[in-house]
C-alpha positions in Angstrom: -214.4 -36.6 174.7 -215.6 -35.5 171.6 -213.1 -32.2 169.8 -216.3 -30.8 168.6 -217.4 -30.2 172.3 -215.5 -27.1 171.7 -218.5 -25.6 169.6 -220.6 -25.3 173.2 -218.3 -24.4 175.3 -217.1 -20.8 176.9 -214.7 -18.4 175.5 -212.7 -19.0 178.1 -212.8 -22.7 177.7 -212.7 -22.8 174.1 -209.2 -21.2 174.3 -207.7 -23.0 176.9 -204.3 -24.4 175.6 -204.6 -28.0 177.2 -208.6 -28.4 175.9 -207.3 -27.2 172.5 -204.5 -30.0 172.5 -206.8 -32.7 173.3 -209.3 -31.7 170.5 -206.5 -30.7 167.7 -205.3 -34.2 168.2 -208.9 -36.2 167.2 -209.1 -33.6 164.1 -207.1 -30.8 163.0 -211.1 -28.9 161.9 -210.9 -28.3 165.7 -208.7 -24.9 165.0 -211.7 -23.6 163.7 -213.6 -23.6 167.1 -210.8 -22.3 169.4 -209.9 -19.1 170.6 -207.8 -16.9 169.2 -204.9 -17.9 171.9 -205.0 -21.1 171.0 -204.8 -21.4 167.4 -201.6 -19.8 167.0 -200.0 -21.5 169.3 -196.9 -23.0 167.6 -198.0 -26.8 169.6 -201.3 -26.9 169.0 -200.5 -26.1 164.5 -197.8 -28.6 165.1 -200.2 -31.0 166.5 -202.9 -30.2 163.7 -200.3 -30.5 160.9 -198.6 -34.0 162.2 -202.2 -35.0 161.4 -202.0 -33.6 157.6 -198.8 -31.3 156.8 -201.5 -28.9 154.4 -203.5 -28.5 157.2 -200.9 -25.8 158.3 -201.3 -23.7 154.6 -204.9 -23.5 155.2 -204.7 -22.6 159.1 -201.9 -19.5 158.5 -204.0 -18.4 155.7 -207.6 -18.1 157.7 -205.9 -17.4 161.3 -203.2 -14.6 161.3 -200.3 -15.4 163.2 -197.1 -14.0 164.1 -193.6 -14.9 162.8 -192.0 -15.9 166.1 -194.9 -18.6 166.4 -194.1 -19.8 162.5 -189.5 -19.6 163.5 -190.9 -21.9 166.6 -192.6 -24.1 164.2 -190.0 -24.5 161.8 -187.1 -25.0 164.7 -189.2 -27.8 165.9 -190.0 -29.5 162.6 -188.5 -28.3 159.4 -190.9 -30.0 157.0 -193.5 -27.6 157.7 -191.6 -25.1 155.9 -192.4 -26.5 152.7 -196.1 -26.1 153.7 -195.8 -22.4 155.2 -197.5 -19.3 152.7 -195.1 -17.3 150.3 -194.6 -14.6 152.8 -193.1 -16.1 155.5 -191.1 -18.4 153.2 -189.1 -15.2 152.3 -188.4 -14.7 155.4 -184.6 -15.3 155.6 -184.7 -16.4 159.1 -187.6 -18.6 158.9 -185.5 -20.3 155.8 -182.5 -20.2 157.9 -184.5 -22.4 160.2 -185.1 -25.0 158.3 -182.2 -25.0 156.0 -180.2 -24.8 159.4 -181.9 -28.5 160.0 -181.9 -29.7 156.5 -180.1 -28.2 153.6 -183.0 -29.7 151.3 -185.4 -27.3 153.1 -183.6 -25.1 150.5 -185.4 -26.5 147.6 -188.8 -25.2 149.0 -187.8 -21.4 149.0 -188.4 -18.7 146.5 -186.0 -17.5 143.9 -184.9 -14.9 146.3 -184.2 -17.0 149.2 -182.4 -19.5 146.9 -180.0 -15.9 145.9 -179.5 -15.1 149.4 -175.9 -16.1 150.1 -176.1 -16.3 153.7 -178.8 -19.3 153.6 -176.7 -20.6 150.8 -173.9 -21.0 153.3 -176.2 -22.8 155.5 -176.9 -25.3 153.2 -173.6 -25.5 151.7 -172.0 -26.5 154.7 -174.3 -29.6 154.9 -173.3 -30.7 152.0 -172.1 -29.8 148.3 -175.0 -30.8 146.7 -177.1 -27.9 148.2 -175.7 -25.3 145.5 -177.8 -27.1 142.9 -180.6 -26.3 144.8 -179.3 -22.3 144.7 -179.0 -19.7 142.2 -176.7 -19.5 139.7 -175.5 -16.3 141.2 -174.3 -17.9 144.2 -171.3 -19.3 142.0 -170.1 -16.1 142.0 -170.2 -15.7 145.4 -166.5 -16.0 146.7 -167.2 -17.1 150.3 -169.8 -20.0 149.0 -167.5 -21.2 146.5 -165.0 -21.0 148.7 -166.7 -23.5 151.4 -167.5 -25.5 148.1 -163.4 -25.8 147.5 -163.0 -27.2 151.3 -165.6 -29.9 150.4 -163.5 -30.7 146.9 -161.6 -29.0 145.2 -163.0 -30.6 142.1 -165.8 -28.0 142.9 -163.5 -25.5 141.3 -165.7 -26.2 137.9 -168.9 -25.1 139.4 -167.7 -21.7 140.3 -168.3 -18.7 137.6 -165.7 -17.6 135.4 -164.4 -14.4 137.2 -163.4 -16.7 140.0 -162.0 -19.2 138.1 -159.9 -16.1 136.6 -158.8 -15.1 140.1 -154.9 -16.3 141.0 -155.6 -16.6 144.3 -159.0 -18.1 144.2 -158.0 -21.1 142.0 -154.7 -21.3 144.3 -157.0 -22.3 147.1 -158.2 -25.3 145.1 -154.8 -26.2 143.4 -153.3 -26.3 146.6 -155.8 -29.3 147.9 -155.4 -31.3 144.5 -153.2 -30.0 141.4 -155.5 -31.7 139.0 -158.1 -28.9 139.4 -155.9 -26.5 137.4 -157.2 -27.7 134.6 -160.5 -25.9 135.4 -158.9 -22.5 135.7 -159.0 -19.9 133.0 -156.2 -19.4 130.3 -155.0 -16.4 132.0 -154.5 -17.9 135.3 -153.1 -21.2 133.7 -150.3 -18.8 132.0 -149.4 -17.4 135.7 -145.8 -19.3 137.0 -147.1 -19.2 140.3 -150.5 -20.6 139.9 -149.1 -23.8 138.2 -146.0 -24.0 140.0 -148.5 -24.7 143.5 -149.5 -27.7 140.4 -146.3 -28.3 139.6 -144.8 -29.1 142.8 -147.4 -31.7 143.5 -146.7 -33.4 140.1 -144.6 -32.1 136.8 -147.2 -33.1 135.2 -149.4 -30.4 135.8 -147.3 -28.5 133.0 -149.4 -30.5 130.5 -152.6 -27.9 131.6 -150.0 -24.7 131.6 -150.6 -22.5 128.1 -147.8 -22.4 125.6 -147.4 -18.9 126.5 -145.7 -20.0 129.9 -143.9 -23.5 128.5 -142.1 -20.8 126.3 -141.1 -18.3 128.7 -137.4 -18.5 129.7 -137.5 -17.6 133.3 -140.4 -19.7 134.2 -138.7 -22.7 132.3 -135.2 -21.9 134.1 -137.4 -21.7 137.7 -138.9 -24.8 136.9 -136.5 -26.5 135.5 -134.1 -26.0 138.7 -137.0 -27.7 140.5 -137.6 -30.9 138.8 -135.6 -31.7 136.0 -138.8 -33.6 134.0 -139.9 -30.2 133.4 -137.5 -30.5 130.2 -140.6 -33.0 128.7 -143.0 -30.3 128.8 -141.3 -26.9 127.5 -142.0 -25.9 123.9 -139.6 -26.6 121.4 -139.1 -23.4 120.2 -137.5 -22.7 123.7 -134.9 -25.0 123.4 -133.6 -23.1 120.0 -133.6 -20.4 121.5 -129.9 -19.8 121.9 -129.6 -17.7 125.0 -131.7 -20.0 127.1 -129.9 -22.8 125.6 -126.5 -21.1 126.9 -127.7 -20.0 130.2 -129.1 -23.6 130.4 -126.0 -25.1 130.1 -124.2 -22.4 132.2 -126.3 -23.3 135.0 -124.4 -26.0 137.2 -127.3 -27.5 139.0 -128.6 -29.3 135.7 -127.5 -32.6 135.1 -126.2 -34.3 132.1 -129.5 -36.1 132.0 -131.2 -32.8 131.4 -128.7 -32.2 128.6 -129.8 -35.3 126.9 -133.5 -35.1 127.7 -133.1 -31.5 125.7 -131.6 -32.4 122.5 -134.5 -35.1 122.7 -136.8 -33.2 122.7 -135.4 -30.7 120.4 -132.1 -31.7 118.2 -131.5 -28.5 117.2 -130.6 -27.6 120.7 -127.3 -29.3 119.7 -126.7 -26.6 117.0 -126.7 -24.0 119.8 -124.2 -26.4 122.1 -120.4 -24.8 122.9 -118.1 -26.4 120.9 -116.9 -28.7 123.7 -120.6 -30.1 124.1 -120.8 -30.6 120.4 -117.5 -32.7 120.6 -119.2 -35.3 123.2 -120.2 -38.3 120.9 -123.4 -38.9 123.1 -125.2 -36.0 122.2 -124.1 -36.1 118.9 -125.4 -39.7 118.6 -128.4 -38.6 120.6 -129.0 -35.8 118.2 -128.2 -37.6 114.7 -130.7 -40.2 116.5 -133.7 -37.4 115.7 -132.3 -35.8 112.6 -129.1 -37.5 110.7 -128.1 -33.7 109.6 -127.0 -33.0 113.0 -123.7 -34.4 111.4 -123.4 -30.9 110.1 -123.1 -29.2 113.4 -120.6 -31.7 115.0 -117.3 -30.3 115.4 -114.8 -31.0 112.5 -111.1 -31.8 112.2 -108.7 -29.5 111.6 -108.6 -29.9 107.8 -112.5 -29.3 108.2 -113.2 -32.8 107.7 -115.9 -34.8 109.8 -114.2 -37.3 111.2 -117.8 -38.5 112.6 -118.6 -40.0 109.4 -115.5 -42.9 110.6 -117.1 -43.5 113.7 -119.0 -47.0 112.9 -121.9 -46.0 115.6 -122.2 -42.7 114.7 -122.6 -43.9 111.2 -125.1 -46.7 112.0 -127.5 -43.7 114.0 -127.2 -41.7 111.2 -127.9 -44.1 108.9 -130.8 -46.2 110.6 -132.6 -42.0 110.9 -132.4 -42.2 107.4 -130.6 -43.9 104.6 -130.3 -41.3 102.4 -126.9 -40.5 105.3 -125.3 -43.8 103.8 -123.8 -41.0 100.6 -121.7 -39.5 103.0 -120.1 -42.0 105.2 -116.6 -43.6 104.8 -116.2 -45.9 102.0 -115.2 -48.4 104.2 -118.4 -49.1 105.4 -120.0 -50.3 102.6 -118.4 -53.3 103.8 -120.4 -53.2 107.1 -123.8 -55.3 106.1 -125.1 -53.9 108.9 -124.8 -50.6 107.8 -125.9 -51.4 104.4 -129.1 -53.2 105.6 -130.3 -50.5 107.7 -130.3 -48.3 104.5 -131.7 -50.5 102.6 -134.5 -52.0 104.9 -135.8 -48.0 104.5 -135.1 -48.0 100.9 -133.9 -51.3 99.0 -132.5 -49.2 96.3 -130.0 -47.4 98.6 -127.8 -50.4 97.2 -127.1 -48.5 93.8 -125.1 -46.2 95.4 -122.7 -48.6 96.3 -119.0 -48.1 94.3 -118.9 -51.0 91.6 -116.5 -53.0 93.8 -118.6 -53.0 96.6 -121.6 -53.8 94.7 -120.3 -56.7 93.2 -119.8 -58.1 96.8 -122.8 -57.2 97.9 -125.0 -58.9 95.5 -123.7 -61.8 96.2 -124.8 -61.4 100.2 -127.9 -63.7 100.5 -129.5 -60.8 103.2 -129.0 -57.9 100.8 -130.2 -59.7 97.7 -133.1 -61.0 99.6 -134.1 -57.2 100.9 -133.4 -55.7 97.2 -135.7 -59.0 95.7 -138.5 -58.2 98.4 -138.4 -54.6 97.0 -138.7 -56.0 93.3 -138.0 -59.3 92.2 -136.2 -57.8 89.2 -133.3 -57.2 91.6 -132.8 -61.4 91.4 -131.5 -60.1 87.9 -128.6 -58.4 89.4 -127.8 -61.0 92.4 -124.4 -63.5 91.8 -125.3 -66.6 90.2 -125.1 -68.4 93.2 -127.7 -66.6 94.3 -130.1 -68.5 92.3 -128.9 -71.8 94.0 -130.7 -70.1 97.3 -134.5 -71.5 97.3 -136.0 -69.3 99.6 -134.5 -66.1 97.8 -135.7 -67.1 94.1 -139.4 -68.1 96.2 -139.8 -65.0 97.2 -138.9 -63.2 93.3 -141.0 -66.1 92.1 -144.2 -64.6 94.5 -144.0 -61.3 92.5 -143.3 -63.0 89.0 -143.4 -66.8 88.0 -141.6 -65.3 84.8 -138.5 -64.7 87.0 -137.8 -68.4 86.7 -136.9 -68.3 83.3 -133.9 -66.0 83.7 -132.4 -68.5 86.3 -129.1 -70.0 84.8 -129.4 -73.9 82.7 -129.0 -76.4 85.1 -130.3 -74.2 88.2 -133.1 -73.6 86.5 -134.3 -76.6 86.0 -133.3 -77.7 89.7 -135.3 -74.9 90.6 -138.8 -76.3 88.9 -138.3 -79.4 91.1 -138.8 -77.8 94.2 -142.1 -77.8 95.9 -142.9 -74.4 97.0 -141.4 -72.4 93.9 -143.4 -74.8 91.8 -146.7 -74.3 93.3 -146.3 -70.3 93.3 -145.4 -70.3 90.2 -148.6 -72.5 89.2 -151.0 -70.5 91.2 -150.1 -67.7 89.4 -150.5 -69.3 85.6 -151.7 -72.9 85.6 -149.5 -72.8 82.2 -146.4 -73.3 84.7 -147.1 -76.6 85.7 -145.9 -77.4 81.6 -142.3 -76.5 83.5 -142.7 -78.6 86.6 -140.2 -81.5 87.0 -142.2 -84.9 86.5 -141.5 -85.7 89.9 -143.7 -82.9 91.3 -146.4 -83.8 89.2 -147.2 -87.1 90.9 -148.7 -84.9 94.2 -152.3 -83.6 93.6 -151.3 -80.8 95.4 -149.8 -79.0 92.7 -151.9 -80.3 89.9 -155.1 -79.6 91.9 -153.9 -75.7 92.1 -154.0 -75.7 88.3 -156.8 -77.6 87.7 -158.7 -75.0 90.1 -157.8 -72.3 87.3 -158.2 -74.1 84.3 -159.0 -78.1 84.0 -157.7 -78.2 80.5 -154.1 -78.2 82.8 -154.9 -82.5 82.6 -153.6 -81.6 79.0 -150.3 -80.1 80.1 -149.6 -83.6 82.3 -147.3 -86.6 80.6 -150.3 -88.7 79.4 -148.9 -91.1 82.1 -149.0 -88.6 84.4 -152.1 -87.7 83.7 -154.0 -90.8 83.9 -152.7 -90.8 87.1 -154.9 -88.0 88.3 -157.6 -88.9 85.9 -158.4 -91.9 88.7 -158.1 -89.1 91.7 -161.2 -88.6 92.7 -161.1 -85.0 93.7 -158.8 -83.8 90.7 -161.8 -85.0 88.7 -164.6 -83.2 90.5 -162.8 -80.4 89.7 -162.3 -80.8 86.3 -166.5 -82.2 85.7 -167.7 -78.8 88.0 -165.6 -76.8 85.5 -166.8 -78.7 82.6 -169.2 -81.9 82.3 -167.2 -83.3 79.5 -164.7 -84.1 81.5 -166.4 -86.9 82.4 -165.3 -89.3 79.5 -161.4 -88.9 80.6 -162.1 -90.0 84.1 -160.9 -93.5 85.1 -163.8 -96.3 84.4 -163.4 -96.8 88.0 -164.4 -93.8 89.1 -167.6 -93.7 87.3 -169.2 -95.7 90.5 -169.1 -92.6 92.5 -172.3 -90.8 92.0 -170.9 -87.4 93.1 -169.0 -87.2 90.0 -171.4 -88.7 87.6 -173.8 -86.6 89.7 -171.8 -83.0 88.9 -172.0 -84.3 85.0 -175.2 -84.8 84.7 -176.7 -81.6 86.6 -174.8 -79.9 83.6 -175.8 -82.2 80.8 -177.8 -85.5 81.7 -176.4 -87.3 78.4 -173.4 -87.6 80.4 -174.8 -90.9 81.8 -173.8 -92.1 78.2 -170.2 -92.4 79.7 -171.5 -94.6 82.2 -170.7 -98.4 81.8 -174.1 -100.4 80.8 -173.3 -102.5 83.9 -173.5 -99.4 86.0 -176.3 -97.6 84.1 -179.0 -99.6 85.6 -178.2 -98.1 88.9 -178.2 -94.5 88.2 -181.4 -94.6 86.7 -182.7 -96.2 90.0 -181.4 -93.3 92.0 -183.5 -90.6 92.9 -181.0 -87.8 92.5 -179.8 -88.8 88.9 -183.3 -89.1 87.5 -184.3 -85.7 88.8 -181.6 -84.1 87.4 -182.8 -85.6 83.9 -186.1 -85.0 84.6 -185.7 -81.2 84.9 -183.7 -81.1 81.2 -185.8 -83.5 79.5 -189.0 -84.6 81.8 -190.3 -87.3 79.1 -186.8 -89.2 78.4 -186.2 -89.1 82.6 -189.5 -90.7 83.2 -189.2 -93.1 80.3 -185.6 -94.2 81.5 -186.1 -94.3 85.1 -187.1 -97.5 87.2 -190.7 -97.9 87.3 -190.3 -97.6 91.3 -189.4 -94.2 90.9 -192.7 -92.8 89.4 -194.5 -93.4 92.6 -191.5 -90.8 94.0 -193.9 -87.8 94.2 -190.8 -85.4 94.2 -189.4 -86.7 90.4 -193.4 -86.5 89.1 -193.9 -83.2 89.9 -190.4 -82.3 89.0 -191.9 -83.7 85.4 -195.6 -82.5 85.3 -194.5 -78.9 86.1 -192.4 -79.0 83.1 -194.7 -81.3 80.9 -198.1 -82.0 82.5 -198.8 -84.6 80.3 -196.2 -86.9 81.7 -199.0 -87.7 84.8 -199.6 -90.3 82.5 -196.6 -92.2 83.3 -196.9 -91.8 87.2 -198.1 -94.4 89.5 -201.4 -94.8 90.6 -201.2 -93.2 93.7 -199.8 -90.4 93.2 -202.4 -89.7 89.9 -205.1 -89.4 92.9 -202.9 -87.1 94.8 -204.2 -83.6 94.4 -200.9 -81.8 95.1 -199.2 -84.0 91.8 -202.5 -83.6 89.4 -203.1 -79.7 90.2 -199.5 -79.6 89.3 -200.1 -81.4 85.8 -203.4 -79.9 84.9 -201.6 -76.2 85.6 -199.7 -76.9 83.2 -201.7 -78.9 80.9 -205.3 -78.7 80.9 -206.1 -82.3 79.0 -203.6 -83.7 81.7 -207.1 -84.2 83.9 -207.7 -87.7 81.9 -205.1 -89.3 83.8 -205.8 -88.1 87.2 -207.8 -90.5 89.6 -212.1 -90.8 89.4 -212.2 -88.8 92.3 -210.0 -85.8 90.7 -211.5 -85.9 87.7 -215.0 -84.9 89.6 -213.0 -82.3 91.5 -214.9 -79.0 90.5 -212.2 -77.0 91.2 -209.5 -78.7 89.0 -211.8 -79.3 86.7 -212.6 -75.3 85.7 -208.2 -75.3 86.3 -208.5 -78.0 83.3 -210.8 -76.0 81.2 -208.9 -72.6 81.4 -205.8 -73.9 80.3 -207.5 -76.4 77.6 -209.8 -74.0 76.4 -212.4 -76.2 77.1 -210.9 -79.7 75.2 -210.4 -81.2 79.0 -214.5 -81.2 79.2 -214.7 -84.6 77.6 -212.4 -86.0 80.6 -214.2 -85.1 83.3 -216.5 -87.0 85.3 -220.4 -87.4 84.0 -221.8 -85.6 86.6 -219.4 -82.5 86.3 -220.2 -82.8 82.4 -224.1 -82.1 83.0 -223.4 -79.4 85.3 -224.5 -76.2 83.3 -221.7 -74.0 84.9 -219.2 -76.5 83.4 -220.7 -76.3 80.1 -220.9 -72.8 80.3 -216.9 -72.8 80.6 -216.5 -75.0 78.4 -218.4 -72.7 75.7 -220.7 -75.6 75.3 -223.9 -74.5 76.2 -223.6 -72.3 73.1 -222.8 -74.1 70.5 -226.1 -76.9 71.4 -228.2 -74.2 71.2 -226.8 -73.3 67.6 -227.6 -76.6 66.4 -231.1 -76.6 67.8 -231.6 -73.7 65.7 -230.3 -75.6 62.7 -232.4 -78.5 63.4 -235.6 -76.7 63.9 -235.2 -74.8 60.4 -233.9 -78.0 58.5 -237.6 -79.0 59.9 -238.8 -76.2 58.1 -237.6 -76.9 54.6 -239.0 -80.2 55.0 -242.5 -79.4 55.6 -242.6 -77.1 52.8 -241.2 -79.2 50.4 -243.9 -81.9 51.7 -246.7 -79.3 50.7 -245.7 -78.8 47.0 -245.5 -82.4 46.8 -248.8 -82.7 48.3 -250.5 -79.9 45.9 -249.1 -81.9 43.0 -250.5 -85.3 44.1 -254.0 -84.6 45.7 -252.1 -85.0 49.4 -253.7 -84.4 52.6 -251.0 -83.3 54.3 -250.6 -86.1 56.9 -246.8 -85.1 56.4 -246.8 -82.0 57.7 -247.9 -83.3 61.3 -245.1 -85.2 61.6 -242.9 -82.2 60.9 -245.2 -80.7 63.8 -244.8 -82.8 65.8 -240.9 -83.2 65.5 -240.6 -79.3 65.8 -242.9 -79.5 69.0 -240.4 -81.8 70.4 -238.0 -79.5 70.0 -239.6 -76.8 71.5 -240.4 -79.1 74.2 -236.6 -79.7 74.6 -235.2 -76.1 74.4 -234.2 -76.4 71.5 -232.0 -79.1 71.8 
């Protein structure tokens, strides 16, 4: 069967449901030959449009049809929604339809239809996601967002901000998960009940509430009754507020805890505390813990004294909150290091407060000096003399000022400059110090070596037997050469072998081989390093001095004939026929060419090099063949200067043949003369004017 039968046949025939089937299925085209019936029949569009989805745009546009044919359609398959005309895609049925199968059948509707709450809630209950796909009205919409909540309560961010300011609204989502709170307005998160729903779940929630409700003294009490952690969160200004502070501690149900976790969180609660609170030494301690002048507000003796200020822990709180509380605490404690250090680890100098009697005993406690001396080494000035006998308390004045060492007593003194690690602090400050070192010291290079590294002239400072001690070490005399070459002629005759030191000498001044035995000169001037570091302070003497075997060492000969090309003169053979080596020389000297190989010396190109920087003298060195070559010449100004003494020929010719006529006149002459001049001046013409 062919579908486009349907062309011949009846009326009748043509709009026979069954026949129409058969032929929609070969092609959709076949709508266009049916009967009225039959083409808006909701099975036989389907049919067309399983064959090409656009198919259906075309056929509702050219064939009217009704809307209960296009709702049958879209119940049956939704994705012909997407295809359907404007009109019926308005339609909030039709939509309904196929959002009711699909809630991203949503994404295919107008503007309107994507507004219309009651498709939204279609869609919505498919899934969240769907109110991306709707208007932004619709977050306004209490009954969507509502449905939104029941999926997450996270959704609580999407809705708009007059729900978000609506109590009850954001109760719905707090309720579900506290940590939505955080999404509601300021207003709601000011309302008790709204974050106590939050709080309940976790005290933490009082971390979203404003400051507005953390400061108000019923919600606080409310809370506070609940879960005594709400005491972490309330504003501090609360807790000095004295009649919440009383009607806090009226209140029966709250827990000593509570009391403490207050005057934590604000000491000056304790100010406000009855008088038989402010008498408990825990909250007093607890208080002087945040500020030391709670001492103030602890209650006194009879005599109005503060008996606190005897209570050794008290004391220490105080004290360790800040030093400056060590002026007002028994006498007796000065006594107490401990007491005493915690001021003074804060400020060293809280130990000049300390009555004369006291202070004499302190400063003769190793672990006060040493704080005071880590504060200023000046302070080692006050310590005991015994003090001084401690190493590691004079080592660490000694790291702020060497100089302290010579205010240590005679004999200590002088103990003290024979031990290691004062010693070398001292020198690595001043290498003058090591003049102070004991002897013994000064037989390490460890020590020596540090002053060296500042200044080598330090080798002068050593004992001379001392000294030629180090002169033989090979690294102290590195040192002293890198600093200064002329170091060289104190070193140990030994050490002149080693070529990294003569090495170091010479790259600073290559006379330095001087020093160098005559035994062990030979072989420096067979080395390869050496001679090139000659070579590039005096090229000529370095090639002259070297082993012959070395000027056949390309590196050392161009090291030389970049500095003096002249020198290629004194290079082997095969390196004057390498081009690399002769380009070099003739660069730098033109005439150089003479001594480059046959073959260079007929080079074209380094022979114009030879003539630009000879100005021309280098033409007599090249090769024959280069010499008759006229662009040659040319550059080497020559072809100018034979044609100027052609011309001088040619007109000393001249004067000859008229001095040859008077003669002839005198004597009767023919004139067989004056053909020879002729001829010779022919020549010359001949010749072009050569």
């Amino acid at each position: 069967i062919d579908w486009r039968a349907l062309d011949h046949c009846s009326d009748k025939l043509s709009d026979d449901r069954d026949i129409a089937m058969l032929a929609v299925r070969q092609d959709w085209r076949a709508l266009g030959y049916m009967g009225p019936t039959a083409r808006t029949d909701h099975e036989v569009l389907l049919a067309a449009a399983e064959q090409d989805m656009c198919v259906l745009t075309l056929a509702l546009t050219e064939f009217p049809v009704e809307k209960d044919v296009v709702l049958a359609m879209v119940k049956r398959n939704w994705h012909c929604f997407a295809y359907l005309p404007t009109h019926f895609m308005r339609d909030a049925e039709i939509a309904s339809a196929a959002v009711l199968q699909d809630w991203q059948a949503w994404q295919f509707t107008p503007d309107r239809c994507r507004a219309d709450p009651e498709v939204a809630l279609v869609a919505v209950r498919q899934h969240p996601d769907a109110l991306k796909l709707g208007h932004k009205l619709l977050r306004g919409h209490r009954e969507v967002m509502l449905l939104m909540l029941d999926h997450d309560p996270q959704h609580l961010q999407l809705a708009s901000k007059k729900l978000r300011a609506d109590p009850e609204f954001v109760l719905v989502a707090v309720r579900q998960d506290w940590t939505s709170l955080r999404f509601a307005t300021e207003e709601v998160r000011a309302q008790s009940s709204v974050v106590f729903e939050a709080f309940r779940q976790d005290p933490a929630a009082l971390e979203l509430a404003m400051d507005s409700l953390l400061g108000d003294h019923e919600a606080m009490l409310t809370f506070l009754r609940h879960n005594s952690k709400t005491i972490n969160y309330m504003s501090k200004e609360l807790l000095e507020h004295e009649v919440f502070v009383q009607t806090l501690l009226a209140d029966s149900g709250i827990s000593r805890d509570v009391i403490l976790a207050m005057i934590r969180k604000n000491w000056r609660s304790f100010t406000l505390f009855p008088e038989h609170l402010r008498k408990d030494k825990e909250f007093l301690i607890t208080a002087v813990k945040q500020d030391w002048h709670a001492m103030d507000h602890a209650t006194r003796a009879e005599d109005g004294t503060n008996e606190w200020w005897e209570n050794r822990e008290v004391v220490m709180a105080a004290v360790k909150q800040s030093w400056e509380a060590i002026q007002h605490m028994d006498g007796y404690f000065w006594y107490d290091l401990d007491i005493v250090k915690a001021a003074m680890l804060q400020n060293a100098e809280a130990i000049e407060l300390a009555p004369p009697r006291n202070a004499k005993e302190l400063w003769q406690e190793k672990d006060i000096v040493m704080i005071a001396v880590k504060h200023d080494w000046q302070a080692m000035l006050k310590a005991r003399p015994a003090m001084w006998q401690e190493s590691d308390l004079v080592l660490e004045a000694v790291k702020q000022n060497w100089q302290v060492l010579q205010k240590a007593p005679g004999k200590t003194g002088r103990m003290l400059w024979s031990e290691h690690d004062i010693a070398m602090e001292a020198v690595k400050q001043n290498w003058k110090a090591i003049s102070k070192v004991h002897k013994d010291l000064l037989q390490e290079s460890g020590i020596v070596m540090e002053a060296v590294r500042q200044d080598w002239h330090a080798m002068n400072a050593l004992p001379p037997k001392t000294a030629k001690v180090h002169w033989a070490d090979s690294m102290v005399v590195l040192e002293c050469i890198e600093q200064d070459w002329t170091a060289i002629k104190n070193a140990a005759k030994e050490l002149l072998s080693e070529k990294h030191l003569v090495l170091a000498a010479v790259k600073q001044d290559w006379t330095a081989l001087k020093e160098v035995p005559k035994e062990q000169l030979k072989a420096y001037w067979a080395d390869a390093d050496i001679v090139t570091e000659v070579v590039r302070q005096d090229p000529a003497k370095g090639l002259q001095k070297a082993e012959k075997s070395l000027l056949g060492l390309k590196s050392i000969i161009l090291e030389a004939v970049s500095r003096n090309g002249d020198l290629l003169r004194l290079a082997a053979d095969n390196l004057r026929g390498n081009r690399e080596v002769v380009e070099t020389a003739v660069g730098q000297c033109g005439t150089a060419i003479q001594y480059a190989s046959e073959a260079l010396r007929a080079d074209r190109r380094l022979a114009e090099l030879a003539l630009r920087m000879s100005e021309g003298k280098a033409y007599e060195f090249l090769s024959e063949k280069l010499q008759e070559d006229q662009g040659i010449m040319i550059l080497a100004g020559l072809a100018e200067e034979e044609k100027e003494e052609a011309a001088l020929d040619d007109e000393g010719l001249l004067l000859e043949a008229a001095n040859n006529n008077e003669n002839n006149a005198s004597s009767g002459s023919t004139g067989h003369g004056n053909g020879d001049v002729t001829q010779k001046l022919g020549r010359n013409d001949a010749n072009g004017g050569r």
